[in-house]
PARODO-367867 format. One line per field, with one value per residue (C-alpha): residue number from 0; x, y, z; residue in one letter. Coordinates in steps of 0.2 Angstrom, whole numbers, plus 5000, padded with zeros to 4 digits. Each point is the difference from the previous one (the first is absolute). Layout:
BEGIN
k	c(NUM, ...)
u	c(X, ...)
v	c(Y, ...)
w	c(Z, ...)
r	c(A, ...)
END
This chain:
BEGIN
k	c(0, 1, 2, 3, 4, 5, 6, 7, 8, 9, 10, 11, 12, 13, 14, 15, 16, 17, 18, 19, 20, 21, 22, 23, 24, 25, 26, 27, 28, 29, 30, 31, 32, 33, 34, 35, 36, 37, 38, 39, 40, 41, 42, 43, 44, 45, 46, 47, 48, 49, 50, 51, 52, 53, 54, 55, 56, 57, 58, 59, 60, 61, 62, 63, 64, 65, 66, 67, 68, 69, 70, 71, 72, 73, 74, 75, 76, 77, 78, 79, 80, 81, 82, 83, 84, 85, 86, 87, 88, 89, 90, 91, 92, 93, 94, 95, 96, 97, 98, 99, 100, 101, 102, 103, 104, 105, 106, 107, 108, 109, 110, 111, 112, 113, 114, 115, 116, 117, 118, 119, 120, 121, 122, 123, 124, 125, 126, 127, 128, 129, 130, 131, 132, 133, 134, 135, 136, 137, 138, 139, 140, 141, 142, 143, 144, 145, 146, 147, 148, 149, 150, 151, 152, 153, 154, 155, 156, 157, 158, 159, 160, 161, 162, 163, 164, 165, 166, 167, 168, 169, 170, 171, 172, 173, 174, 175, 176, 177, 178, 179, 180, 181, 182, 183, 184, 185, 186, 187, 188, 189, 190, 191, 192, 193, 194, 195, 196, 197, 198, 199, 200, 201, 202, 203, 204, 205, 206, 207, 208, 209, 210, 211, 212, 213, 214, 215, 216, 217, 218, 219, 220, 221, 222, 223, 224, 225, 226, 227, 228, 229, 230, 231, 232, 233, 234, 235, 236, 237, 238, 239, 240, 241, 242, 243, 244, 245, 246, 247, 248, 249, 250, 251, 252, 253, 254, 255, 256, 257, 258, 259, 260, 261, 262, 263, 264, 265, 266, 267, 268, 269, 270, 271, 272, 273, 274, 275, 276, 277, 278, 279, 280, 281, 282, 283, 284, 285, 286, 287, 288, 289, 290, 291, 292, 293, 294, 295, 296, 297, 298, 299, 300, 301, 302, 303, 304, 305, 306, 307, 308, 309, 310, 311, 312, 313, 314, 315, 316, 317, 318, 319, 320, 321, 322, 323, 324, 325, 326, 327, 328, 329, 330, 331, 332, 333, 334, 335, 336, 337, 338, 339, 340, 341, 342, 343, 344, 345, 346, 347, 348, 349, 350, 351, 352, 353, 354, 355, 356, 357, 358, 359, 360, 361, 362, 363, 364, 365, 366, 367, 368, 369, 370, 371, 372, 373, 374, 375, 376, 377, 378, 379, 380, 381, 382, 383, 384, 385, 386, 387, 388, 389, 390, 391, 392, 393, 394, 395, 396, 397, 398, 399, 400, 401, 402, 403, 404, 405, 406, 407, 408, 409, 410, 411, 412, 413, 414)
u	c(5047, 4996, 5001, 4983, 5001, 4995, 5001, 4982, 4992, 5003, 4983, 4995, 5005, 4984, 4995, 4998, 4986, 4989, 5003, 4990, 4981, 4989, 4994, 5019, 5007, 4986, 5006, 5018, 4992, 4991, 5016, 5013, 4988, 4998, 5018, 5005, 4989, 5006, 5016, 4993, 4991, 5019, 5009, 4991, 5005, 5019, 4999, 4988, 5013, 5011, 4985, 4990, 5018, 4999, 4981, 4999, 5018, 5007, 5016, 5007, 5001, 4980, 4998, 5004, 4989, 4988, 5010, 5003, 4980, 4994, 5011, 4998, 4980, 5002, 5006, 4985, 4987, 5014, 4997, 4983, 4994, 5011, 4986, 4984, 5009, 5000, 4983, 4989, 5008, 5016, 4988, 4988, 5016, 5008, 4984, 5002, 5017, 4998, 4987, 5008, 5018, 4987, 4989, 5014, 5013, 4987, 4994, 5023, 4996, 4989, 5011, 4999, 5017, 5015, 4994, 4981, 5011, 5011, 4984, 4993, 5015, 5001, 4983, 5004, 5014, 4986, 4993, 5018, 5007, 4985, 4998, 5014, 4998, 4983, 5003, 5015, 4992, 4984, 5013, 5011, 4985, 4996, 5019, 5007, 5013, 5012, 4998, 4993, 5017, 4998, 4982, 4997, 5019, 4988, 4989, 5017, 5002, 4985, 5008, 5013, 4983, 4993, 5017, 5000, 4982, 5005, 5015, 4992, 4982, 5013, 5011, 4986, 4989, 5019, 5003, 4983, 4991, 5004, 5011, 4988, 4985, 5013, 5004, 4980, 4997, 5011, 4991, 4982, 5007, 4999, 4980, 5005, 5000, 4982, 4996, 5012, 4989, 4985, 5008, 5006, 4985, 4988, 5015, 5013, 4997, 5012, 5008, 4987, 5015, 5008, 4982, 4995, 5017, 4998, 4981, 5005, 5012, 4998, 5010, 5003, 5008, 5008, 5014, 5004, 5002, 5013, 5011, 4997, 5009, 5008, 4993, 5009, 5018, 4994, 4987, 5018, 5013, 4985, 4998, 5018, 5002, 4985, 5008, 5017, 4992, 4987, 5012, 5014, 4985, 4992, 5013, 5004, 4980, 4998, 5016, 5007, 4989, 5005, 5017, 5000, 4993, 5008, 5018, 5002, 4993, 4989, 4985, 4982, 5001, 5017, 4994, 4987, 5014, 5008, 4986, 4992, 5016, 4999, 4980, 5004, 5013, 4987, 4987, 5014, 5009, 4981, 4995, 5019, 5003, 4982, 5008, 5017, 4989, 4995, 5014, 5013, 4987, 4995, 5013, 5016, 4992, 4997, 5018, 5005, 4992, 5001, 5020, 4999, 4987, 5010, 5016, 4987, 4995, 5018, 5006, 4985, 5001, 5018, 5005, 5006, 4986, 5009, 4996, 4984, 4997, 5009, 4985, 4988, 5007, 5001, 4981, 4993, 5012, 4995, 4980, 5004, 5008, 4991, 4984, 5006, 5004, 4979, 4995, 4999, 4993, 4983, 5000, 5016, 4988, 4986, 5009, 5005, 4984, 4986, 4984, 4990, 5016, 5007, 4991, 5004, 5020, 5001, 4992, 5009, 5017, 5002, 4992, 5011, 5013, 4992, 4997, 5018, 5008, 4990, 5011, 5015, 4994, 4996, 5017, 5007, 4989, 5009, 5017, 5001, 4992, 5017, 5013, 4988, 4990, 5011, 4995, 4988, 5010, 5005, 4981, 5003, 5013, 4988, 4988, 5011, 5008, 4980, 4999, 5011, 4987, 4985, 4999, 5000, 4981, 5003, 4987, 4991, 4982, 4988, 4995)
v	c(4913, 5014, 4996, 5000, 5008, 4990, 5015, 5001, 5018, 5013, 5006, 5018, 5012, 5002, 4982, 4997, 5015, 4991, 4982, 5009, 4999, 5011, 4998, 5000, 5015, 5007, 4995, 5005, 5019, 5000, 4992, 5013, 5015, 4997, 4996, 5016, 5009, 4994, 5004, 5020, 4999, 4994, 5014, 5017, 5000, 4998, 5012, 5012, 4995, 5016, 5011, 4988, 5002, 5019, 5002, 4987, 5007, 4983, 4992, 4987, 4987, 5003, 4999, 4984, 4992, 5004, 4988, 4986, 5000, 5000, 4986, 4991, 5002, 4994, 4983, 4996, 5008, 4988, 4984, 5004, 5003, 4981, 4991, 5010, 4997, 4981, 4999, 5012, 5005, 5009, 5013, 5005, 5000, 5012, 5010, 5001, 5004, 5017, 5006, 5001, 5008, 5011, 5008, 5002, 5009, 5013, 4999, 5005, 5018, 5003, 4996, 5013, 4997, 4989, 4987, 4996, 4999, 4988, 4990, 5003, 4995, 4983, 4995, 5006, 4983, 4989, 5001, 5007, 4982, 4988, 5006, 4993, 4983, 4998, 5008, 4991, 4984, 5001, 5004, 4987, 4990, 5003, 5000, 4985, 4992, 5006, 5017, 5002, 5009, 5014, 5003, 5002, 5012, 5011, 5002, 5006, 5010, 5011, 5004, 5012, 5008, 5005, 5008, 5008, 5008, 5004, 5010, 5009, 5003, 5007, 5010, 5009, 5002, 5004, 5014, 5009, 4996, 5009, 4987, 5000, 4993, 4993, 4982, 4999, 5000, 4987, 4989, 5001, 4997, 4984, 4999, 4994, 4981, 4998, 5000, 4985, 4992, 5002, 4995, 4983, 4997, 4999, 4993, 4990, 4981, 4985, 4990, 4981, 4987, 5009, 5004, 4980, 4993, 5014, 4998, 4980, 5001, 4997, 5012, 5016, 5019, 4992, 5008, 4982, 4991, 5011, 4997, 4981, 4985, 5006, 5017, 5005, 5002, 5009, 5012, 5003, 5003, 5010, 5012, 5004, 5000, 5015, 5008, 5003, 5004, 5015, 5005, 5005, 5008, 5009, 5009, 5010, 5001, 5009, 5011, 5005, 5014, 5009, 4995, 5006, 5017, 5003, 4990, 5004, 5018, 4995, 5012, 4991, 5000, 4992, 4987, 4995, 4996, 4990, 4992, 4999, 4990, 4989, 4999, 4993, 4990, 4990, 4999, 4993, 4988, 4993, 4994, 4994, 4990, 4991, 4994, 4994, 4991, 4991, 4999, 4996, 4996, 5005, 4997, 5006, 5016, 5007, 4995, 5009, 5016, 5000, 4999, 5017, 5009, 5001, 5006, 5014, 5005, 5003, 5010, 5012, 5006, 5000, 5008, 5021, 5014, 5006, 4985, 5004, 4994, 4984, 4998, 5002, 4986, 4989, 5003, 4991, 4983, 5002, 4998, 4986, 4990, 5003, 4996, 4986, 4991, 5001, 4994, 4980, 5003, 4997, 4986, 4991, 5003, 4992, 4984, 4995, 4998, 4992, 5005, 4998, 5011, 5010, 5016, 4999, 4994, 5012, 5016, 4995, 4996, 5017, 5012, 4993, 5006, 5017, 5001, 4994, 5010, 5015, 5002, 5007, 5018, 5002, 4996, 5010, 5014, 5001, 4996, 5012, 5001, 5001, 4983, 4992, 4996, 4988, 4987, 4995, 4992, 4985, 4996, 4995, 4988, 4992, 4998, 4989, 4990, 4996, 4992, 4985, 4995, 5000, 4992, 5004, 4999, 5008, 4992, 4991, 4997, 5005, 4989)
w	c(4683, 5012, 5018, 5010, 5015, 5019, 5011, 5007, 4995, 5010, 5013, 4996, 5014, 5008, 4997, 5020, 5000, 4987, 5008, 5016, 4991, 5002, 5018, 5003, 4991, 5012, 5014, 4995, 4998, 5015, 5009, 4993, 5003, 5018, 5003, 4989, 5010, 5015, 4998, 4997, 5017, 5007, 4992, 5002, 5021, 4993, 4988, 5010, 5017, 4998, 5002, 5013, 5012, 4998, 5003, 5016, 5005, 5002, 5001, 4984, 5015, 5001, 4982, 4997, 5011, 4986, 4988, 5014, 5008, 4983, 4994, 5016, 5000, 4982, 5007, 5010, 4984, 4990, 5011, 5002, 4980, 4996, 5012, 4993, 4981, 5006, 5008, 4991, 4982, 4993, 4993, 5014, 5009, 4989, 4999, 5021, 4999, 4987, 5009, 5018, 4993, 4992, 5013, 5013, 4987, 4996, 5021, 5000, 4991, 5016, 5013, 5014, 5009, 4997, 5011, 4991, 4982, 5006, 5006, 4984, 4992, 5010, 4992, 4983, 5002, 5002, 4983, 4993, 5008, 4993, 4981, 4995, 5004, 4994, 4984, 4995, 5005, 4990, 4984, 5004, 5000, 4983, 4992, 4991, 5009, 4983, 5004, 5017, 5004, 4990, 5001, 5019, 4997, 4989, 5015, 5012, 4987, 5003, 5016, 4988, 4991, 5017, 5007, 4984, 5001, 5018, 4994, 4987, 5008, 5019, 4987, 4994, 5017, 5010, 4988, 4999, 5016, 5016, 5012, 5013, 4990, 4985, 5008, 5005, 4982, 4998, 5010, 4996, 4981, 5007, 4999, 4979, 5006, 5004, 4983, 4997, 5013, 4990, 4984, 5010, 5008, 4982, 4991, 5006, 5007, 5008, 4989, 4999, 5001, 5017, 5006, 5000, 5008, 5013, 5003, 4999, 5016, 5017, 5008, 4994, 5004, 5015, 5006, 5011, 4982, 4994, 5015, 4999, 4990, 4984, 5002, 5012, 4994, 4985, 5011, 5011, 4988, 4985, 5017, 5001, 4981, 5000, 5015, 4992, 4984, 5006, 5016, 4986, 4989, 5011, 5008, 4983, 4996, 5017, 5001, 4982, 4995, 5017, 5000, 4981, 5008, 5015, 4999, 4982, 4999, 4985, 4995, 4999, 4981, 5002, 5009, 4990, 4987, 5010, 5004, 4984, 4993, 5017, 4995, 4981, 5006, 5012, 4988, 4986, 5015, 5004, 4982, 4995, 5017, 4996, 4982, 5011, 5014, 4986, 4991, 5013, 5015, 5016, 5010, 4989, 4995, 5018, 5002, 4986, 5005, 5019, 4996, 4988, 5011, 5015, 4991, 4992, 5016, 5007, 4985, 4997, 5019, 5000, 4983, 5004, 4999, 4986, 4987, 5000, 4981, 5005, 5014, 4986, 4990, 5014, 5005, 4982, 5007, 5020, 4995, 4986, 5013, 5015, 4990, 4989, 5018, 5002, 4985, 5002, 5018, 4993, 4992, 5011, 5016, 4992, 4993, 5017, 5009, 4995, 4995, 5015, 5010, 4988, 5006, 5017, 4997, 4987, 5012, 5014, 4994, 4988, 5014, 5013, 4991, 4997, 5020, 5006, 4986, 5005, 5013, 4988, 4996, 5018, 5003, 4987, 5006, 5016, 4994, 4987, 4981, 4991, 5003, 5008, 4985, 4995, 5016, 4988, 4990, 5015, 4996, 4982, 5006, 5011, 4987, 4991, 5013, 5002, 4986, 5006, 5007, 4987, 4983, 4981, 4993, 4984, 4987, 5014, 5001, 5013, 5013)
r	c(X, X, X, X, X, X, X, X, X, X, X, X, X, X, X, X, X, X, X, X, X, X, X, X, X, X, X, X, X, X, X, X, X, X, X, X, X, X, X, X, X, X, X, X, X, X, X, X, X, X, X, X, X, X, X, X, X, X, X, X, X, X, X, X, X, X, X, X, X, X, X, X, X, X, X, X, X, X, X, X, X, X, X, X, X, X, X, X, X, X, X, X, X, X, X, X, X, X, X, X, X, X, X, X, X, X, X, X, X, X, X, X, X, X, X, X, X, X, X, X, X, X, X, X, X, X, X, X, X, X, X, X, X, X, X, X, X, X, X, X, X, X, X, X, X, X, X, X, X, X, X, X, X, X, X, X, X, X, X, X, X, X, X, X, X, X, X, X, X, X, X, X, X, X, X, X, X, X, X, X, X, X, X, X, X, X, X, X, X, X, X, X, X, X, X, X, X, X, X, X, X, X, X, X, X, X, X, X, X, X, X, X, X, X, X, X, X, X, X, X, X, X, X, X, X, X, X, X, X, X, X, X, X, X, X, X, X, X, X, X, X, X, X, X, X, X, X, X, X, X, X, X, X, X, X, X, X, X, X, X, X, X, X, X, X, X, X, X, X, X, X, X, X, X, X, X, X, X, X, X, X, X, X, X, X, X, X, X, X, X, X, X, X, X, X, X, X, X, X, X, X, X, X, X, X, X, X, X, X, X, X, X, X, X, X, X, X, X, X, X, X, X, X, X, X, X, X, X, X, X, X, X, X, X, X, X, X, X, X, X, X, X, X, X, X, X, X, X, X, X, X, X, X, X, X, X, X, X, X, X, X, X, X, X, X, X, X, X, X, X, X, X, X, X, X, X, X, X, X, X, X, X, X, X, X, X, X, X, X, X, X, X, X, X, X, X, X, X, X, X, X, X, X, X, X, X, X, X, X, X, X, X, X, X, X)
END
């Protein structure tokens, strides 16, 4: 008699895109085009920074205000976009959200002086803080509890696309245009977007079932009732979990193509090899840590990767200027890592507020990180670009000494 077996049959890899529908594989495309997109608009002033610093002769201390006013604007555009996404829709939100980042990354290629592209800069963060949050909400929305985890990672991972389109679009624009006009370029390349806007606005729409419990509630996108009752630990300890998370990330995002540069003696070409094995690292760490969030859940996957990203962090900036190729290796693993730790952000955020709040304790609690960890490159930037780097890795342990404090929701329905 041949034995029958009971294992239940296997789900085909890209069974969570197909479980979306149609309305919601829509809303998965606007999602991860805006947040791809996004990230570009973030990443041409710290590919474009070495040219901005010679052009505006200022110091490295001066530069990095542009990372911390935009990250810290971000957490007020962040906080702002989680109580419009409650109140009037995740995807006229989203629409408000790509269209500020938009018009004041191209107003950057215009700035006169230093002064008026750092206020430039500053409202970029507004619309850079609140995209995230209402697109990862509205997909979130539509995701089955089963893979929820993974399908709101696939969005994070639209943040490696658009740092790679950054890289490629400054490589060719740094090489060929003069250094005066080249990183101006760079930033009115961020007028792509606005098509996504119009795309969204014809096609995409709020998910029914979220729609009617949020319509149905009394209160909501109130920043009181996240810091009231149960909401209150999980709104104080998500904060310091977001904050150790991006303070650790952000260092590196802001500093390592300059330190590659400068400390390292690397050529532009060079550094786009580093970068690019960084870049495919990210992009790779972003869709795996989406299948582990669901795998091992939430909680035990940021763990796992806050723990390898900090000893990353230490050993690229410390290795010798001669293992060069050993730096190379090392860049695929750093981006995995420091990626993969995102990746169940999404979807963790989302399961532990309710409907009627989970825009505004999902915008606030991720971009106050983003603001309080904007703070590290400034600090780096008047330290010192080389060892310093590695304080960013005392915010990955942060991050998972937070989680003390929060819950699994692995496999958890929405409320």
């Amino acid at each position: 008699m041949n034995a029958t077996s009971t294992a239940p049959p296997k789900a085909p890899p890209f069974d969570w895109y197909r479980s979306l529908g149609g309305r919601g594989r829509r809303a998965f495309i606007g999602a991860f085009g805006g947040y791809g997109l996004d990230s570009y608009d973030y990443w041409v002033l710290p590919l474009g920074l070495t040219s901005i610093i010679a052009f505006f002769n200022i110091s490295t201390g001066q530069a990095g205000l542009f990372s911390t006013v935009t990250l810290v604007t971000s957490a007020f555009g962040g906080a702002v976009a989680g109580v419009l996404a409650d109140r009037i829709g995740r995807v006229r939100t989203l629409q408000l959200t790509v269209g500020t980042y938009t018009v004041f990354t191209v107003l950057c290629g215009f700035a006169p002086n230093f002064e008026t592209l750092l206020a430039f800069r500053a409202l970029q963060g507004i619309g850079f803080g609140g995209e995230w949050a209402a697109g990862a909400i509205l997909v979130a929305e539509y995701a089955s509890s089963k893979y929820r985890g993974r399908t709101v990672a696939f969005v994070q991972s639209a943040w490696a696309v658009g740092w790679g389109l950054a890289l490629l679009v400054s490589t060719v624009v740094l090489s060929t245009a003069g250094p005066d006009i080249a990183w101006r370029i760079l930033f009115w390349t961020g007028v792509i977007p606005a098509l996504l806007v119009l795309w969204v606005r014809r096609y995409v729409k709020d998910a029914d079932q979220a729609t009617e419990r949020r319509e149905k509630a009394e209160k909501r996108g109130s920043f009181l009732a996240i810091f009231r009752g149960d909401l209150l630990r999980t709104t104080l300890f998500a904060s310091l979990l977001a904050t150790g998370v991006q303070g650790g990330y952000y260092t590196l995002a802001t500093w390592l193509p300059l330190y590659l540069k400068n400390t390292r003696g690397l050529s532009v070409v060079n550094t786009g090899g580093y970068l690019t094995s960084v870049i495919i690292g990210s992009f790779i760490g972003y869709v795996c840590g989406g299948y582990l969030t669901d795998l091992l859940g939430r909680k035990k996957t940021i763990v796992l990767f806050s723990v390898l990203s900090a000893g990353l962090i230490v050993a690229y900036t410390q290795l010798p200027q001669s293992a060069g190729n050993l730096m190379l290796v090392l860049g695929f693993p750093l981006g995995f890592c420091m990626s993969a730790i995102f990746s169940g952000f999404g979807a963790y955020l989302a399961e532990l507020y309710p409907t009627a709040q989970r825009g505004t304790g999902q915008g606030f609690t991720y971009n106050f990180g983003r603001a309080v960890g904007a703070a590290f490159p400034t600090v780096v930037g008047f330290l010192g670009v080389g060892g310093a780097l590695a304080i960013g890795a005392i915010g990955y342990g942060v991050a998972a000494l937070s989680l003390l404090g929060l819950p699994e929701t692995r496999g958890s329905d929405l409320k």
